[in-house]
C-alpha positions in Angstrom: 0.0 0.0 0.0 1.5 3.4 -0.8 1.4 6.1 1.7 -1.1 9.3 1.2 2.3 11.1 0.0 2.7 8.8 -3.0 -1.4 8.5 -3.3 -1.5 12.5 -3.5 1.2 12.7 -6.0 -0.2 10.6 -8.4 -3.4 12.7 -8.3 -1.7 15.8 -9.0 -2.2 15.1 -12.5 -6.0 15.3 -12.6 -7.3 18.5 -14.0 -10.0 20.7 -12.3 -13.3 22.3 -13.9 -12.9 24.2 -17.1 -16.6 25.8 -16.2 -17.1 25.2 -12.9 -21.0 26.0 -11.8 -21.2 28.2 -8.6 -25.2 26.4 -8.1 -23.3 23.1 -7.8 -20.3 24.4 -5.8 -18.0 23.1 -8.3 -14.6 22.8 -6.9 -12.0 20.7 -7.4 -11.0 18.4 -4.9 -7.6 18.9 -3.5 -5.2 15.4 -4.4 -3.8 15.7 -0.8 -7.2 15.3 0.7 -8.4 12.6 -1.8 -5.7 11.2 -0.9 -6.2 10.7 2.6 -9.5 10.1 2.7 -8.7 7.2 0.2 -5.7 5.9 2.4 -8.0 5.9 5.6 -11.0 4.0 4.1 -8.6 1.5 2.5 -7.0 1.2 6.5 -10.4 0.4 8.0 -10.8 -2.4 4.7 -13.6 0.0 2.9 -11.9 -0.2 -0.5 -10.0 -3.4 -1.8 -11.7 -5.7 -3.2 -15.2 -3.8 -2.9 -17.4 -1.6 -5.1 -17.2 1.9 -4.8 -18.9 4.3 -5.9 -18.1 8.6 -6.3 -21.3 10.5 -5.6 -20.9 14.0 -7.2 -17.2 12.7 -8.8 -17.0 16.2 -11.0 -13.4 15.8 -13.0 -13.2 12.4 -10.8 -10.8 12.8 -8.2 -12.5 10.6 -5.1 -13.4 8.1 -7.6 -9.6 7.8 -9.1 -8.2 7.9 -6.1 -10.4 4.9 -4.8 -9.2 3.2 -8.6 -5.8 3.0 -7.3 -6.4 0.9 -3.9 -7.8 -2.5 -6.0 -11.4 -1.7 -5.9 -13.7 -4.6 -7.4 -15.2 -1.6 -9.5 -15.8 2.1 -9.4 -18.4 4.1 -10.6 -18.6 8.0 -10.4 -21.8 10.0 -10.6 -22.4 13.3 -11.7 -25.1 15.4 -13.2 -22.8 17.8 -15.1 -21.8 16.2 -18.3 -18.7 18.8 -19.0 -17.0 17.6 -15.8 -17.3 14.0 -17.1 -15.9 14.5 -20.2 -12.6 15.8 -18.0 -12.6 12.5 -15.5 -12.8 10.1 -18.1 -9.8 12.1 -19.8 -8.1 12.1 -16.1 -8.5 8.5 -15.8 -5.9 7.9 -18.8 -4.1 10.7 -17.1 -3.6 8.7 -13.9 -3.4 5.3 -15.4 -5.6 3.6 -12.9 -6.0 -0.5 -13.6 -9.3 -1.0 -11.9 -13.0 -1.1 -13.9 -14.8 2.7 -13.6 -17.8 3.8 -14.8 -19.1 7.4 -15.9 -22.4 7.9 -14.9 -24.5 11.0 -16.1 -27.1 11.6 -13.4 -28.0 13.2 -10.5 -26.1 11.9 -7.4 -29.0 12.3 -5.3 -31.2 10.3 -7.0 -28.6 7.5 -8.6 -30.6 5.2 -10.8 -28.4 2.0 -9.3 -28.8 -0.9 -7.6 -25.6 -2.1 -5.5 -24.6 -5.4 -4.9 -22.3 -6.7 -2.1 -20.1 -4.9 0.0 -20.2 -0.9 -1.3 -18.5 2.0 -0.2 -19.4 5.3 -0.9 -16.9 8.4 -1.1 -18.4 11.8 -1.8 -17.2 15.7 -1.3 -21.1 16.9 -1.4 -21.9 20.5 -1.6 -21.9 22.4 1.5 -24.9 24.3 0.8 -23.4 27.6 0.8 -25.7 29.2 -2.3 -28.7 30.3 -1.9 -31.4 27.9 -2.8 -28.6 25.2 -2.0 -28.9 25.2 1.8 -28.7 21.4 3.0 -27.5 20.1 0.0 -25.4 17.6 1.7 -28.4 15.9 3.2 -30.0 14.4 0.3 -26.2 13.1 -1.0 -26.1 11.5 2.6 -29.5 9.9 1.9 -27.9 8.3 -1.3 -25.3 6.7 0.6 -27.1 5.3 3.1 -29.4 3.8 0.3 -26.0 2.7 -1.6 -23.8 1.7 0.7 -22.9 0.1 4.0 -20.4 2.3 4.3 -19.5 6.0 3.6 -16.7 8.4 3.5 -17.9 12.1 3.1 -16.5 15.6 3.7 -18.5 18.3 5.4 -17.9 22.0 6.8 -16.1 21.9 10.0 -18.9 21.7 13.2 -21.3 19.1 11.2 -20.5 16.2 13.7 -24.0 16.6 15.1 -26.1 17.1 12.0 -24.3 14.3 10.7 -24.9 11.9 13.8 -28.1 12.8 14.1 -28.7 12.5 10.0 -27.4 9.2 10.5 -28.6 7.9 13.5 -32.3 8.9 11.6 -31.3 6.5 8.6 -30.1 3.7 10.2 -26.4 4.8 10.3 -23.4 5.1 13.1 -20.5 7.8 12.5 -17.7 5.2 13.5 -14.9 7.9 13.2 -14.1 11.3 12.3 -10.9 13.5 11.4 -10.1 16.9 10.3 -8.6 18.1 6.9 -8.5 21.3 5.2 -10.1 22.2 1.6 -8.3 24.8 -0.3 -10.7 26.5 -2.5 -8.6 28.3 -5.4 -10.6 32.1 -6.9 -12.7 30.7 -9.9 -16.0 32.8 -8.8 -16.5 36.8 -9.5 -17.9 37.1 -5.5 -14.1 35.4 -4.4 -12.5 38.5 -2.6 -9.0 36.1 -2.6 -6.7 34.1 -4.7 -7.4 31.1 -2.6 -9.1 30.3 0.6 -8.9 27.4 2.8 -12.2 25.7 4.3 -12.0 23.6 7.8 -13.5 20.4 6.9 -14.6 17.0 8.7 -14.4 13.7 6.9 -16.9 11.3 8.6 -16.9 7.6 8.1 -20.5 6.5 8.7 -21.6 2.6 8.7 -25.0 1.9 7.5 -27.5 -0.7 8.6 
């Protein structure tokens, strides 16, 4: 297994949004957070060997990341066709060896059915627009009907809308850990070259 070091460096090569939406909070993952959210879930056994799937994948950075850990499969999901185009163009980039699938559709409502062990991975939107606000929730709702497991990244101070989100869907946040999101200026209303978010990564099983 390489280390998140190795994992981040060979997802430095996957390119961001060409036309990122602000309504879908379209940002490109950083690889050194990918990276360690990958390297965790495959630590606790949540990616070799199992399906995994990338709700809201954009230019596919989660769901390349899982690629490189011997998933049985991967499939990404996004509604944004533009941003697909890009991952399936990063996945030569990276040079993954596992099966993944580009899935045009809306991650909150992904027309699949899962079978065996699944683990979703997401970096939902935080519901900072307006007309956005709990956008998280319904992705959260996705992976408890996906998966047993989940891997997702949320503002910093969400442990107890997540818990209690969970513990309403049959679900247990197992473990949690901090990493910061550095969000580069790609939107007329950013006042700075780049800002960095606190985030929480929460690993939830799901009955």
């Amino acid at each position: 297994m390489s280390s998140v070091s190795a994992l981040a460096q060979r997802l430095a090569v996957v390119a961001g949004f060409e036309n990122p939406r602000t309504s879908l909070e379209q940002y490109r993952t950083p690889p050194g957070l990918a990276a360690r959210l990958v390297h965790d879930a495959d630590l606790q056994g949540d990616i070799e060997g199992r399906f995994v799937v990338d709700l809201g994948t954009g230019t596919g950075m989660l769901a390349l990341a899982a690629a490189l850990r011997g998933p049985r499969g991967v499939v990404g999901v996004d509604i944004d066709p533009d941003p697909l185009s890009t991952a399936r163009d990063n996945e030569g980039r990276v040079g993954t060896a596992a099966d993944i699938s580009w899935l045009r559709a809306d991650a909150t409502d992904a027309p699949l059915d899962t079978d065996g062990e699944t683990t979703v991975v997401m970096n939902p939107p935080f519901g900072a627009q307006a007309g956005n606000e709990h956008a998280d929730r319904a992705f959260l709702a996705t992976a408890a009907r996906l998966g047993d497991v989940s891997y997702s990244v949320h503002n910093a101070g969400s442990q107890e809308f997540v818990a209690s989100f969970a513990a309403d869907n049959g679900g247990t946040v197992m473990r949690s850990f901090r990493a910061e999101l550095d969000l580069p200026r790609q939107f007329d209303f950013h006042d700075e070259d780049s800002h960095t978010v606190e985030t929480e990564i929460f690993r939830i099983e799901w009955a």
